[in-house]
Structures are given as C-alpha cells and as structure tokens.
C-alpha positions in Angstrom: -53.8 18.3 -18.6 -55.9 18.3 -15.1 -54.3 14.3 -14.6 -51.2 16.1 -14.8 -51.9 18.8 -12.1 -53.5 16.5 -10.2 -50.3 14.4 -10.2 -48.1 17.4 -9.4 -50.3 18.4 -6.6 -50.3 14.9 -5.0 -46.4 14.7 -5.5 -46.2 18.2 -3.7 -48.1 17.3 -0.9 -46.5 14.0 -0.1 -43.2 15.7 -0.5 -44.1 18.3 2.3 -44.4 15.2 4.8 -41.1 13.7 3.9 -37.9 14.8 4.6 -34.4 14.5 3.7 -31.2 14.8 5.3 -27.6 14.7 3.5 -24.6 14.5 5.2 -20.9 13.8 4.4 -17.6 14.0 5.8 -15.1 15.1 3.4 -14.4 18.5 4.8 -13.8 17.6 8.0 -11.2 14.8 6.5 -9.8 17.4 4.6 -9.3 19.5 7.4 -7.4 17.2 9.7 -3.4 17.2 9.4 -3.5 13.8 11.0 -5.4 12.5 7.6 -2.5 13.8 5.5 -0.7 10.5 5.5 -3.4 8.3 3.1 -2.2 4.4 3.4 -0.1 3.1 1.1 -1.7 -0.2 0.1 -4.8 -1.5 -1.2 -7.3 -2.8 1.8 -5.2 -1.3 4.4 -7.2 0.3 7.3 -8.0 4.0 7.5 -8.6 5.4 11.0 -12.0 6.3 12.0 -11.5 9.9 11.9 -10.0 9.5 8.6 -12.8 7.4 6.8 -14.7 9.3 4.0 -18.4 8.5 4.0 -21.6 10.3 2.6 -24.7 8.8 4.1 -28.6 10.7 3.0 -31.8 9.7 5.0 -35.3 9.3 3.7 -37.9 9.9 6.0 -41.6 9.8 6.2 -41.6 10.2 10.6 -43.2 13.1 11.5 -42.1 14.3 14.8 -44.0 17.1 15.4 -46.7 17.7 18.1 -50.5 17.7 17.6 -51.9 20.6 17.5 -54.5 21.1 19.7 -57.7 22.8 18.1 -59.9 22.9 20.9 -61.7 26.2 22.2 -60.8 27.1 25.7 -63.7 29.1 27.4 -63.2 32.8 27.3 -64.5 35.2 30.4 -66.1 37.7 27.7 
C-alpha cells in the first residue's frame, strides 16, 4: 500500500513539471467555404488551408523564471 502512494505521489509530481499541448484544425477547415470542394481523387493535393492535421506536444522545458529567494535589507 505505502509503494503504491509512493508511486502516485512521484507520478504527480513529475506530471506538475510537464506539460501538454493539443491542437487540431478541423474547425477551422470546417469553417472555410473555400474547403467545401474535397478533391475528387485518391493522392490528389489539398490546399494548405484545407489540410486536416491534429499535432499534441510533450514537454518537460520549463520556461519559467528563477525565483529569487534572497533577503533585501529592510530600513526597520
């Protein structure tokens, strides 16, 4: 029971430095009158505008600042 806690707690904590990021474009294809027309053919090209992709990012970068800890001298 406490290896399994332990586990969870771990997973938890690595997850909070890691993020993810999910994006697609199917709405915005949707949305387009110019996408209407699909091609016809099998390996025909789609515009760029048209083309349907869903890319997700993993990432373990942290690009926040240091936080500086340090005492600054007070005039008490």
């Amino acid at each position: 029971m406490r290896k399994t806690i332990a586990l969870l707690m771990v997973a938890a904590m690595a997850g909070g430095c890691a993020s993810y990021e999910y994006a697609d474009t199917n709405a915005a294809v949707d949305a387009n009158p110019a996408c209407a027309s699909r091609p016809d053919r099998p390996g025909e090209p789609v515009s760029i505008g048209c083309e349907r992709k869903a890319e997700a990012n993993w990432s373990t970068r942290r690009d926040s600042t240091p936080v500086d800890f340090s005492r600054k001298p007070t005039d008490d």
